[in-house]
C-alpha positions as YAML, in Angstrom:
chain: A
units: angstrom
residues:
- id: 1
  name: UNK
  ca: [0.00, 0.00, 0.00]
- id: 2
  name: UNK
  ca: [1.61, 3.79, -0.81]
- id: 3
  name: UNK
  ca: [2.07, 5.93, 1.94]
- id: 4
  name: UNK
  ca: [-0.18, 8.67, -0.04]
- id: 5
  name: UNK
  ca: [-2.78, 7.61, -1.65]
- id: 6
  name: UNK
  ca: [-4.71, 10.38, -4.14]
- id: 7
  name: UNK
  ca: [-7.83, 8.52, -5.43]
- id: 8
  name: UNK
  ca: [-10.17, 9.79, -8.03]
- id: 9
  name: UNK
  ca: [-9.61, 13.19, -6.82]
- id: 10
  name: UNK
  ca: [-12.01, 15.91, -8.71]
- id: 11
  name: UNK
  ca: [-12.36, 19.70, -7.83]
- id: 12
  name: UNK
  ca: [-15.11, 22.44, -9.10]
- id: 13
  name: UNK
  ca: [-15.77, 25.74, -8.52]
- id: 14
  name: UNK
  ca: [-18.84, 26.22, -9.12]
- id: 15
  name: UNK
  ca: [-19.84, 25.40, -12.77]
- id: 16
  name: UNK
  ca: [-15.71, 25.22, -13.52]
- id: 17
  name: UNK
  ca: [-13.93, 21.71, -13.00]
- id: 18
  name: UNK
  ca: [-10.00, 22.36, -12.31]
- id: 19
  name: UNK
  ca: [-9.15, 19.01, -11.42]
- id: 20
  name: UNK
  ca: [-10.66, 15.73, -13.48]
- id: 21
  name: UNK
  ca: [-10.02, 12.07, -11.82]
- id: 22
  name: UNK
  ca: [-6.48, 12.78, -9.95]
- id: 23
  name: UNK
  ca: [-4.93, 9.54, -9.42]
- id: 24
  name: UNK
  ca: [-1.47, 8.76, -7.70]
- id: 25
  name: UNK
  ca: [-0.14, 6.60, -5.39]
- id: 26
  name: UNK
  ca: [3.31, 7.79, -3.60]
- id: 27
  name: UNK
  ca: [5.68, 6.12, -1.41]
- id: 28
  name: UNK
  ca: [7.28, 7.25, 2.05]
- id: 29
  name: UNK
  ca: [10.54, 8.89, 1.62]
- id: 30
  name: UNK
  ca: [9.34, 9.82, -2.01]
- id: 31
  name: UNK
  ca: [10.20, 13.32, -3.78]
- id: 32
  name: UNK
  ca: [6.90, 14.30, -5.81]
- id: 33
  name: UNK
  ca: [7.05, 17.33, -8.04]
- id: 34
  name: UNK
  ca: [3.68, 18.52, -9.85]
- id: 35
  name: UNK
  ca: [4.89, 20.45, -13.28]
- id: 36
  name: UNK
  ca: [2.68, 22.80, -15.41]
- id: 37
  name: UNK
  ca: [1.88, 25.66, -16.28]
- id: 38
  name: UNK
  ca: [-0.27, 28.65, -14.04]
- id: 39
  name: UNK
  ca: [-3.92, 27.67, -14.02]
- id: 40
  name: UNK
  ca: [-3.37, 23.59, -14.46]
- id: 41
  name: UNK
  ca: [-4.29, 22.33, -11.12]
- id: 42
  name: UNK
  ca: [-1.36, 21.76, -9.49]
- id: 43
  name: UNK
  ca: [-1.37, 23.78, -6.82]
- id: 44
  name: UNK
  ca: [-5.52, 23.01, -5.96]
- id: 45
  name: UNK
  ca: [-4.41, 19.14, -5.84]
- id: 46
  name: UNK
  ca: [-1.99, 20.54, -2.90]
- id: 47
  name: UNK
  ca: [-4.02, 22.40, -1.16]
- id: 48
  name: UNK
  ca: [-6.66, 19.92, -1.02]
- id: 49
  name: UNK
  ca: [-4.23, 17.14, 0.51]
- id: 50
  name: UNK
  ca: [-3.27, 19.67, 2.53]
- id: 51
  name: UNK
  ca: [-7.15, 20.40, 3.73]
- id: 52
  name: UNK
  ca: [-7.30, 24.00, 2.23]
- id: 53
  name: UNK
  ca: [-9.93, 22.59, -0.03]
- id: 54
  name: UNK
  ca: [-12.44, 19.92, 0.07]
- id: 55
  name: UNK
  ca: [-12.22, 17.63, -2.72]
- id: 56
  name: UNK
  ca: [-16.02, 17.38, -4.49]
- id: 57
  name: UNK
  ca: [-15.18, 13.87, -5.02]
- id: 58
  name: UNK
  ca: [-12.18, 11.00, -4.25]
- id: 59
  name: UNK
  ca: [-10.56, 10.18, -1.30]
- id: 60
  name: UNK
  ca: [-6.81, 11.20, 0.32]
- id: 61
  name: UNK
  ca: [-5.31, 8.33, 2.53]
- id: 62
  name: UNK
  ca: [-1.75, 8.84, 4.51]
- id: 63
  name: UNK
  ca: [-0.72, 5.39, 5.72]
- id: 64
  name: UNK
  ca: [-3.61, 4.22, 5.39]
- id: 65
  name: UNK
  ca: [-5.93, 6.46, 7.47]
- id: 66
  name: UNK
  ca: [-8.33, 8.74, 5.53]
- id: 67
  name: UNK
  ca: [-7.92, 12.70, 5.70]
- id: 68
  name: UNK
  ca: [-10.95, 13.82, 3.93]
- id: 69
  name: UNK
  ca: [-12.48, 14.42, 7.21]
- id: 70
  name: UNK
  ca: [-9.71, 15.80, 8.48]
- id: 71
  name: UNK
  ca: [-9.21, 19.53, 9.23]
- id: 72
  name: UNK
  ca: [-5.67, 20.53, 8.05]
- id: 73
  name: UNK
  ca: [-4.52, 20.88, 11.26]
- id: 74
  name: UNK
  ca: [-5.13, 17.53, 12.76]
- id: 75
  name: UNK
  ca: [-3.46, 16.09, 9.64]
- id: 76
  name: UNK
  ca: [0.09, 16.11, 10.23]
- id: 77
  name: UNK
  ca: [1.14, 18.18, 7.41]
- id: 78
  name: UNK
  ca: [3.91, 20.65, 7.02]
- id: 79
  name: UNK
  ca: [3.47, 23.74, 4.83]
- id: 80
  name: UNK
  ca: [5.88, 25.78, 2.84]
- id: 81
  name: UNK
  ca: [4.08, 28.94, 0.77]
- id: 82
  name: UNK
  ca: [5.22, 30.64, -1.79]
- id: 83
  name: UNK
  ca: [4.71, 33.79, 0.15]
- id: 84
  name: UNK
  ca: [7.13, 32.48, 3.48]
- id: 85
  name: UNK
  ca: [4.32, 33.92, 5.93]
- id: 86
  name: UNK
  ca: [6.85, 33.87, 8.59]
- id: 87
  name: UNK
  ca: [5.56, 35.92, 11.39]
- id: 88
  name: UNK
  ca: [7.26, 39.48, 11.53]
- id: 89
  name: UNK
  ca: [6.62, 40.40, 15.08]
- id: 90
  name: UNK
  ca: [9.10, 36.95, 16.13]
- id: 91
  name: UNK
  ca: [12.14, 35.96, 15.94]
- id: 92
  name: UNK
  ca: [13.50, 33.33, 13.92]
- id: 93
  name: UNK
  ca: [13.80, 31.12, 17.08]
- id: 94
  name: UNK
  ca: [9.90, 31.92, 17.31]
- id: 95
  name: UNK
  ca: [8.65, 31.00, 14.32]
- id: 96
  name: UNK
  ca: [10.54, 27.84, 13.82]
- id: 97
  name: UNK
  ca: [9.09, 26.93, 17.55]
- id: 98
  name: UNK
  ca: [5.24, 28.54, 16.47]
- id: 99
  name: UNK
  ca: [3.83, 24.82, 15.56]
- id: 100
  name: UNK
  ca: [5.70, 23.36, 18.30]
- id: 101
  name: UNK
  ca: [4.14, 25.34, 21.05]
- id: 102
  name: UNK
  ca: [0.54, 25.37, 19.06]
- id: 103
  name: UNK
  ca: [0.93, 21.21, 20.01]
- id: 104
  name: UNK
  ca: [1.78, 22.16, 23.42]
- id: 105
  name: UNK
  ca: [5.45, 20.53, 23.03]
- id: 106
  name: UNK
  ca: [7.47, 21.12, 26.76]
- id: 107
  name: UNK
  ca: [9.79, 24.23, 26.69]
- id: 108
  name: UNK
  ca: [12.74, 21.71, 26.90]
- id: 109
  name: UNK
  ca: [11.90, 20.36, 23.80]
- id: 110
  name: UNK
  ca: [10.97, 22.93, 21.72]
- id: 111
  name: UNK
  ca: [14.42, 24.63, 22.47]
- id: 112
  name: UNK
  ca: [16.15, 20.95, 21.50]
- id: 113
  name: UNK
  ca: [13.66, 20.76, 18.11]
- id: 114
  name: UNK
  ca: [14.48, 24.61, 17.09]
- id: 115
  name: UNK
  ca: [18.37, 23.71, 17.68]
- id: 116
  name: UNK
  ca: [17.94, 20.74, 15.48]
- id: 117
  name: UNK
  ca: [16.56, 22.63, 12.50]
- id: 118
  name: UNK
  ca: [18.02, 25.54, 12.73]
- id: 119
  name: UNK
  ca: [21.29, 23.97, 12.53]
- id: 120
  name: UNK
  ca: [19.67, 21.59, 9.78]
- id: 121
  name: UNK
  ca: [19.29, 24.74, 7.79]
- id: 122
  name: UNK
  ca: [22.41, 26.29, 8.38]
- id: 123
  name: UNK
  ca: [21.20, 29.14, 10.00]
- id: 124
  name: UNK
  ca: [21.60, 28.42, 13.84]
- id: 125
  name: UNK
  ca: [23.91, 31.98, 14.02]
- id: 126
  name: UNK
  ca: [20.91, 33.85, 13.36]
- id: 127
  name: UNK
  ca: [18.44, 32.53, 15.63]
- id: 128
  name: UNK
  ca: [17.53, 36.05, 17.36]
- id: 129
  name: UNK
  ca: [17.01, 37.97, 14.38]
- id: 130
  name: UNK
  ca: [13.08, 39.18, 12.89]
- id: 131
  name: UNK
  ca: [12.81, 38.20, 9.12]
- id: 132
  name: UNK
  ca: [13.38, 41.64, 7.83]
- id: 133
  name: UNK
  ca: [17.07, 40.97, 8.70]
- id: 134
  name: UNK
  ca: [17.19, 37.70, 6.49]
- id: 135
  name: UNK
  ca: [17.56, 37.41, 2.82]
- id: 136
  name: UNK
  ca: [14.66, 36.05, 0.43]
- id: 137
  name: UNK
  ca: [16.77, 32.44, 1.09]
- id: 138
  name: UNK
  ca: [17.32, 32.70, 4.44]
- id: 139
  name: UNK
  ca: [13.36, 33.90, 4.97]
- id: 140
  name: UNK
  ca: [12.33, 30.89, 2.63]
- id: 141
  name: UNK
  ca: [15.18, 28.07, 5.03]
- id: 142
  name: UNK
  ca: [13.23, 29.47, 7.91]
- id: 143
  name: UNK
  ca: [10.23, 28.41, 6.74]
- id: 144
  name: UNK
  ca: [11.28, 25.43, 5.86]
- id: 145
  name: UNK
  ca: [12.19, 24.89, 8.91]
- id: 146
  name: UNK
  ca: [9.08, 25.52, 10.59]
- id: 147
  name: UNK
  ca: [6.92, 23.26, 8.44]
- id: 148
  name: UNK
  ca: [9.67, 20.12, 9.36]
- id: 149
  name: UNK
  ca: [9.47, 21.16, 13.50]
- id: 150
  name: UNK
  ca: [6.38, 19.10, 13.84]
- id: 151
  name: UNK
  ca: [7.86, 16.31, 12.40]
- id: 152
  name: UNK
  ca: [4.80, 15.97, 9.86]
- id: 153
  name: UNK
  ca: [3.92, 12.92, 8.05]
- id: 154
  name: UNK
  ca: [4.25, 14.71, 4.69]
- id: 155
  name: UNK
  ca: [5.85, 18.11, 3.49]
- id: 156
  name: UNK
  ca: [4.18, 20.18, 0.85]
- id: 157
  name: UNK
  ca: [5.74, 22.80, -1.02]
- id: 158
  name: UNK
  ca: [3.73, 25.24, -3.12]
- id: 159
  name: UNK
  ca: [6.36, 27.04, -5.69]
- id: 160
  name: UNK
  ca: [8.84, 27.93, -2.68]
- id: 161
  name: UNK
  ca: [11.93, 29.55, -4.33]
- id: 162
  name: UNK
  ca: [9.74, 31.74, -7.06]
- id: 163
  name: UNK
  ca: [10.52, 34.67, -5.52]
- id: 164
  name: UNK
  ca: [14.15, 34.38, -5.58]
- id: 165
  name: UNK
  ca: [16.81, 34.99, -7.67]
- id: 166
  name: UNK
  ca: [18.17, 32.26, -10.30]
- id: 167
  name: UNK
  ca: [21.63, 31.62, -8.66]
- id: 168
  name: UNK
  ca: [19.77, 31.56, -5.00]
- id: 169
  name: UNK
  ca: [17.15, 28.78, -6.57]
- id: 170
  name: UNK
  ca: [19.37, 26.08, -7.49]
- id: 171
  name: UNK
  ca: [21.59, 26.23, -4.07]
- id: 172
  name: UNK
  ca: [18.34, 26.21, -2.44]
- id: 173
  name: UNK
  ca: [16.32, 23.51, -4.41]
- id: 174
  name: UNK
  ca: [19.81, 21.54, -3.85]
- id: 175
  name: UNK
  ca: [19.14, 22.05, -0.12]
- id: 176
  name: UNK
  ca: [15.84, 20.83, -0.17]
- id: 177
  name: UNK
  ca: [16.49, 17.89, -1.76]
- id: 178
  name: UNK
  ca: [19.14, 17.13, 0.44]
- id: 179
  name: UNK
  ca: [17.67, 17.90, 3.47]
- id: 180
  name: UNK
  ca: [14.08, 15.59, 2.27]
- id: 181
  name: UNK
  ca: [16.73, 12.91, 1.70]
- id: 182
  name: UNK
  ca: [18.65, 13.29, 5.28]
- id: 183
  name: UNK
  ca: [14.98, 12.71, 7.12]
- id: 184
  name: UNK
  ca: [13.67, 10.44, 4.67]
- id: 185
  name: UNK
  ca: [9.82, 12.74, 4.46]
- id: 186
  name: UNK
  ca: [7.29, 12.34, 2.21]
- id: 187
  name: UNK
  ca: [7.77, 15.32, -0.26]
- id: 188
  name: UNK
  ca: [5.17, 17.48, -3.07]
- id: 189
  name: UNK
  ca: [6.72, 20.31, -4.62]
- id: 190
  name: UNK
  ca: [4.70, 22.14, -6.69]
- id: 191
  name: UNK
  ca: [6.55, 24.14, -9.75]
- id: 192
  name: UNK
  ca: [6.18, 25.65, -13.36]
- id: 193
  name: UNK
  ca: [9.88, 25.35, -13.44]
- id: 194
  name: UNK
  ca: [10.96, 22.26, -15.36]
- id: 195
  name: UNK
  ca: [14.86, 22.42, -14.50]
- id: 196
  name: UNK
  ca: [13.82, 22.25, -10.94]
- id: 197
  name: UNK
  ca: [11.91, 19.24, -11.11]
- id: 198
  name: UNK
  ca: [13.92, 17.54, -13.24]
- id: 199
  name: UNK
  ca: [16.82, 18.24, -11.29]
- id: 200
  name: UNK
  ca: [15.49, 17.18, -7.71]
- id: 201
  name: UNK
  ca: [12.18, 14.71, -8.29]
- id: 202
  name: UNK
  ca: [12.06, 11.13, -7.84]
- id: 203
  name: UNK
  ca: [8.55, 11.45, -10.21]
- id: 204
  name: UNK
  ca: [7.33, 14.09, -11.98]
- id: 205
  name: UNK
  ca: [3.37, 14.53, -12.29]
- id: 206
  name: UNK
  ca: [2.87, 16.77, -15.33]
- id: 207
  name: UNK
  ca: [-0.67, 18.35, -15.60]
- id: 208
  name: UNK
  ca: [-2.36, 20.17, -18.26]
- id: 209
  name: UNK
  ca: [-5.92, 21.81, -17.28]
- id: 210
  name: UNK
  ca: [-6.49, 19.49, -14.57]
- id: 211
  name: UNK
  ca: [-5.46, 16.50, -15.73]
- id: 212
  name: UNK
  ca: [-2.08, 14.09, -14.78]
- id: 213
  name: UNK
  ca: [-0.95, 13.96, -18.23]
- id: 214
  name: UNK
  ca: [2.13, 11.89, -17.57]
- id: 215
  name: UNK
  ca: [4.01, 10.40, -14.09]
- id: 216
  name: UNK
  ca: [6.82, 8.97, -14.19]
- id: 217
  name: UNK
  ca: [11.01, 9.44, -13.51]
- id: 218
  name: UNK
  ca: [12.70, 12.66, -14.86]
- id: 219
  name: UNK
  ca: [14.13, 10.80, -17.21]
- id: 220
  name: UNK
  ca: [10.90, 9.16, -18.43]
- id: 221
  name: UNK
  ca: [9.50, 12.62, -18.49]
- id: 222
  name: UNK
  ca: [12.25, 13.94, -20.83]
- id: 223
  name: UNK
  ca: [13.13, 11.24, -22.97]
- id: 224
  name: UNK
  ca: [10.02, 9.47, -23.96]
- id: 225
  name: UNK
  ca: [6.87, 12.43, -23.43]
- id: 226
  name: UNK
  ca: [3.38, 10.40, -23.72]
- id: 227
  name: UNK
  ca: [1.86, 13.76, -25.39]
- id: 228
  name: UNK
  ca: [1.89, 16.38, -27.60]
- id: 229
  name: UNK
  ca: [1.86, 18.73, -24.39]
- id: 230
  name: UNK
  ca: [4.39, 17.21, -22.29]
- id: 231
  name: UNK
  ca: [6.72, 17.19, -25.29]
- id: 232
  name: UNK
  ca: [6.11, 20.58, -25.74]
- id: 233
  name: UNK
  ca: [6.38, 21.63, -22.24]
- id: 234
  name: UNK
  ca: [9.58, 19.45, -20.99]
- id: 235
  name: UNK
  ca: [12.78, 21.25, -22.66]
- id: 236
  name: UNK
  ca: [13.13, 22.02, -25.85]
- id: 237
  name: UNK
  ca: [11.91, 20.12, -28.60]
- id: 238
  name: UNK
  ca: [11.37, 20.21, -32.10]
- id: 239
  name: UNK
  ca: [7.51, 19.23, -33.36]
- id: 240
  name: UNK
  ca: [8.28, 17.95, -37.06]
- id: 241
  name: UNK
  ca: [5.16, 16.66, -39.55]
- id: 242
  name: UNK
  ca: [5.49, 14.11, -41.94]
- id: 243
  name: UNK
  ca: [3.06, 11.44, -44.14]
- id: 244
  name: UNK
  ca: [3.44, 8.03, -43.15]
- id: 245
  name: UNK
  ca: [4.46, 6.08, -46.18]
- id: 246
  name: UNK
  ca: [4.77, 2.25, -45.06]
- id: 247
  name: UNK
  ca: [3.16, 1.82, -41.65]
- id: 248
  name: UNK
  ca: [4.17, -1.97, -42.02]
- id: 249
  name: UNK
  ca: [7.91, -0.80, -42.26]
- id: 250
  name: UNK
  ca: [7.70, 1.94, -40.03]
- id: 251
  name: UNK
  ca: [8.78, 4.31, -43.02]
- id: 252
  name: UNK
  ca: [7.81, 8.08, -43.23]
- id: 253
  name: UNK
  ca: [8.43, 11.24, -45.30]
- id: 254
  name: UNK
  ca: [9.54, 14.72, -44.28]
- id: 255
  name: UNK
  ca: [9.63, 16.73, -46.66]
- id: 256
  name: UNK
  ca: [11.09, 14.48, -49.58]
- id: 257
  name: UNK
  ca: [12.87, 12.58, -47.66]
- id: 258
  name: UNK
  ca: [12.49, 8.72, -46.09]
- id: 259
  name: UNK
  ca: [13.11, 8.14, -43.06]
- id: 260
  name: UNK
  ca: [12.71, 4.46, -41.04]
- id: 261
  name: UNK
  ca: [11.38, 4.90, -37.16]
- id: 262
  name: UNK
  ca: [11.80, 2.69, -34.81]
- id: 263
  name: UNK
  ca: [8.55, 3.64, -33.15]
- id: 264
  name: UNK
  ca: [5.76, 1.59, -34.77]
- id: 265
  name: UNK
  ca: [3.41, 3.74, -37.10]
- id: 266
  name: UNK
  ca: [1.27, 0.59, -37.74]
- id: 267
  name: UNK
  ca: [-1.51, 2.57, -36.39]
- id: 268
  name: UNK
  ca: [-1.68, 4.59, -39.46]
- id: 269
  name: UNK
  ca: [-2.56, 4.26, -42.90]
- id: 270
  name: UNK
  ca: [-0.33, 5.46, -45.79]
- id: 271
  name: UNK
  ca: [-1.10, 9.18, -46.42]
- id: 272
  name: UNK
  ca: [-1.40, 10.26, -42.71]
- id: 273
  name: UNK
  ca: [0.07, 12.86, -41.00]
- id: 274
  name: UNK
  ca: [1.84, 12.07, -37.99]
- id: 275
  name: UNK
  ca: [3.76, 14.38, -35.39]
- id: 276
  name: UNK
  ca: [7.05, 13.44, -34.40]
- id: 277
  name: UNK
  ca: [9.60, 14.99, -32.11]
- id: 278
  name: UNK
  ca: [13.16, 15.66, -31.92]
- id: 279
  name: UNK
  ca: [15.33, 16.96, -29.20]
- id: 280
  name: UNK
  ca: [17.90, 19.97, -29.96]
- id: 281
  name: UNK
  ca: [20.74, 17.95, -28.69]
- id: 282
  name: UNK
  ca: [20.39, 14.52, -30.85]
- id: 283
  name: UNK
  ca: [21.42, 15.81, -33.96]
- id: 284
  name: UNK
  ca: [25.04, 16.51, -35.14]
- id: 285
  name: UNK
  ca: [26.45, 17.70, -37.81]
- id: 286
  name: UNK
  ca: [29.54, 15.87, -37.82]
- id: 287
  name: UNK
  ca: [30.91, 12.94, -40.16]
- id: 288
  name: UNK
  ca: [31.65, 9.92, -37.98]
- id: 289
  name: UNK
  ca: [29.00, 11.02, -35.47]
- id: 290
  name: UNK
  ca: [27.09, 7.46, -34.17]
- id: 291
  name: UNK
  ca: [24.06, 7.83, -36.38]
- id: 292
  name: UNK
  ca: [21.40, 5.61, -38.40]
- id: 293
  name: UNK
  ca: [19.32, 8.25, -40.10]
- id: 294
  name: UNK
  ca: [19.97, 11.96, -41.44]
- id: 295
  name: UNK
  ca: [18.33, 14.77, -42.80]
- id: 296
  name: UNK
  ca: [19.48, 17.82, -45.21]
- id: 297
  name: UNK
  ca: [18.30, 20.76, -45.29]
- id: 298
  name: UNK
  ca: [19.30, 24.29, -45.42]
- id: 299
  name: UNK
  ca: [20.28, 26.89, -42.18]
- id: 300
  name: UNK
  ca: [17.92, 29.52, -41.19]
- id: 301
  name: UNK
  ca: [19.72, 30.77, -38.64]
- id: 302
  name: UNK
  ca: [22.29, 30.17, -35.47]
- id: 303
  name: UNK
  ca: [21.88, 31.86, -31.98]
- id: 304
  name: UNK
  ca: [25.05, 32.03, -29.59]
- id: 305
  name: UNK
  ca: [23.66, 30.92, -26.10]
- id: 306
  name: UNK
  ca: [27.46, 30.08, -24.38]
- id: 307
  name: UNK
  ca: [28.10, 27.04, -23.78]
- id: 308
  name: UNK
  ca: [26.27, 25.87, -26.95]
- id: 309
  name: UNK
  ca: [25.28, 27.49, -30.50]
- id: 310
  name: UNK
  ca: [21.46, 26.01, -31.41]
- id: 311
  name: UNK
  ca: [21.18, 26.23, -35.27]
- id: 312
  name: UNK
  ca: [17.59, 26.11, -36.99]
- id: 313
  name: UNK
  ca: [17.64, 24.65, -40.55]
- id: 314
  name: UNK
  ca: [14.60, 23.90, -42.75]
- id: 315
  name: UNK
  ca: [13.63, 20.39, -43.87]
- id: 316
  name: UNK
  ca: [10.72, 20.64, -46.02]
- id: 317
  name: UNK
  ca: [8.62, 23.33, -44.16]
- id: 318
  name: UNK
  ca: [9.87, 22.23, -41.09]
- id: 319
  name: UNK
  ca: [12.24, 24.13, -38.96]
- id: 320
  name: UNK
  ca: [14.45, 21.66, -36.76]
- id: 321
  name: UNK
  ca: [16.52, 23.47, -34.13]
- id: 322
  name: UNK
  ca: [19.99, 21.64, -33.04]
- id: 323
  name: UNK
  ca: [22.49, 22.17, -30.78]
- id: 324
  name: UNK
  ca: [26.42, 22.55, -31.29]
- id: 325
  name: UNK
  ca: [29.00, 22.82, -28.49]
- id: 326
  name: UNK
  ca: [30.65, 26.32, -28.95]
- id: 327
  name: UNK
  ca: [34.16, 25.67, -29.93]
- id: 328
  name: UNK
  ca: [36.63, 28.34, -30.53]
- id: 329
  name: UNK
  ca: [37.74, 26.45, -33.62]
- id: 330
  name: UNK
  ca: [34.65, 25.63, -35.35]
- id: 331
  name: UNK
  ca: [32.44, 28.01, -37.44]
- id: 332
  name: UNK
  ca: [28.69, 27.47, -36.97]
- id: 333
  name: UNK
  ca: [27.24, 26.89, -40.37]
- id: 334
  name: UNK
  ca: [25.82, 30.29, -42.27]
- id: 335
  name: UNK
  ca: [22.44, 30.77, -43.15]
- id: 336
  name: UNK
  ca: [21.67, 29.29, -46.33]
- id: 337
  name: UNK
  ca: [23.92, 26.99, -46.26]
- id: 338
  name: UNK
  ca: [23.20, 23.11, -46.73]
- id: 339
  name: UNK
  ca: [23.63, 21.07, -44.12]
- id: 340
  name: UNK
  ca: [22.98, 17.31, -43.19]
- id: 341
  name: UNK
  ca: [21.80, 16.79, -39.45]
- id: 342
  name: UNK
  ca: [22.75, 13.06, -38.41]
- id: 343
  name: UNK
  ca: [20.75, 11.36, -35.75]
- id: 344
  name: UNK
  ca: [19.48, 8.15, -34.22]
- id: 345
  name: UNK
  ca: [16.36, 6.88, -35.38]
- id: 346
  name: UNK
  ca: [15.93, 5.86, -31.94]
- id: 347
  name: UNK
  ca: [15.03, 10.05, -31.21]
- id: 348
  name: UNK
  ca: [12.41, 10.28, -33.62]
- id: 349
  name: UNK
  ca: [9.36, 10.20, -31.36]
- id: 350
  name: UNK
  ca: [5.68, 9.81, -32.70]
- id: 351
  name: UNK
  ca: [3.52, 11.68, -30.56]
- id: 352
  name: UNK
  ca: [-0.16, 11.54, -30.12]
- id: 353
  name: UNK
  ca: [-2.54, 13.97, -29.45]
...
């Protein structure tokens, strides 16, 4: 049995449905991120396992025990907002101890717990200071903080580091991580950030207007999208049409030119479109490069982003991006010239609506 159990959750406000038949089931110690974009539902499913909202149907179980009934705070959850919501008017020793002294913890203890997490966080030196005198991080570690005191059964996390700067969010999210690992909780994190979840998650839920489009690994997530919108939404990818040809043989066109998938297209009949995508860095444009299929085309343009150059060329109407490692040495192709892109089969995905 999973630790969390999300069951047929649905949500409406009034006439409008935001979530449609959530389903999960996730297991102690896990790291959960939900991914999408504003207005998707990820952040409603939250709050309702938290007990900010009342699902209007399905059922929430932690270890077993049902928390639909549940006020939020009789169910053992720990909080982190967006917003901090530390308490201005206390210290940080204060509002790391607030939950602990709500549950009527002994002074002993709370003074032991608030040692514990304050040095957990790193921030034990600055125990007697308000939160105007902390940084966005340090505000956001106090926090933190707080919601673990209580030692809750599961830690939610609604967007936490969008309010900080780029270089403070990955040191942070790294912290996080680290510090869900060292006491083995029960972790959502709720994001529209794709680096971040695909840098810390054990799963990734991705939703799309209420609805779990695909859960699965980071890696799952990246490399093998179930749907047009979690290709599109995942990194950068290139959406490429072409007419099936030989659905027996897997064969397609693009443009004027075969190509052999290893993805089945038996689906299809000869003459349909299908939708396939391509990742920026699976193409190359060098001889020798490991490769069972290539395309030519000609260069539209190439953009210097640092560490790489990403070069668009057109292949029959369709503009494939590509990525090249900037090298002092090499020249990145000019626009208009004609260029062959070699690639494994392999990373031609067919996606379905």
């Amino acid at each position: 049995m999973a630790f969390l159990e999300l069951a047929n959750l649905k949500k409406s406000f009034g006439n409008t449905q935001v979530v449609h038949d959530f389903n999960m089931q996730i297991e102690k110690g896990e790291f959960i991120s939900f991914l999408g974009p504003s207005g998707c539902g990820k952040t409603t499913v939250l709050r309702m396992i938290a007990g900010f909202e009342t699902p209007s149907a399905g059922r929430i179980a932690i270890g077993g025990k049902e928390q639909n009934s549940l006020k939020p705070n009789k169910r053992n959850i720990g909080m982190v907002f967006q917003a901090y919501a530390l308490f201005p008017n206390m210290t940080v020793h204060d509002n790391v101890a607030f939950g602990l002294k709500v549950a009527g913890a002994q002074p002993t203890e709370i003074d032991q717990r608030v040692k514990e997490m304050l040095a957990l966080i790193k921030l034990d030196h600055l125990a007697d200071r308000y939160p105007y005198q902390l940084s966005g991080g340090q505000q956001q570690r106090v926090a933190l903080a707080r919601a673990l005191a209580v030692r809750p059964q599961v830690l939610l996390l609604d967007e936490p580091l969008s309010a900080l700067d780029a270089k403070i969010r990955v040191s942070l999210r790294e912290e996080i991580r680290a510090i869900q690992q060292t006491l083995g909780i029960t972790t959502v994190f709720v994001t529209h950030d794709q680096e971040e979840a695909l840098s810390i998650s054990d799963r990734i839920v991705v939703m799309n207007a209420g609805r779990a489009d695909q859960i699965g690994t980071p890696f799952e997530i990246y490399n093998t999208p179930a749907t047009r919108f979690v290709a599109s939404f995942v990194g950068t990818l290139n959406m490429i049409e072409a007419k099936v040809v030989d659905p027996a043989a897997n064969r397609i066109q693009i443009g004027d030119q075969g190509v052999t998938l290893k993805q089945s297209v038996a689906a299809f009949k000869a003459g349909d479109t299908v939708s396939l995508a391509l990742r920026p860095e699976a193409g190359s444009l060098t001889e020798g490069t490991p490769s069972d299929t290539k395309l030519t085309g000609q260069v539209v343009s190439a953009h210097f982003l640092g560490s790489v150059i990403r070069t668009r060329m057109n292949v029959g109407g369709n503009v494939i991006s590509f990525d090249m490692f900037n090298s002092p040495g090499v020249t990145p192709p000019a626009a208009g010239e004609t260029v062959t892109l070699r690639f494994m089969a392999a990373d031609l995905l067919v996606i379905r609506d």
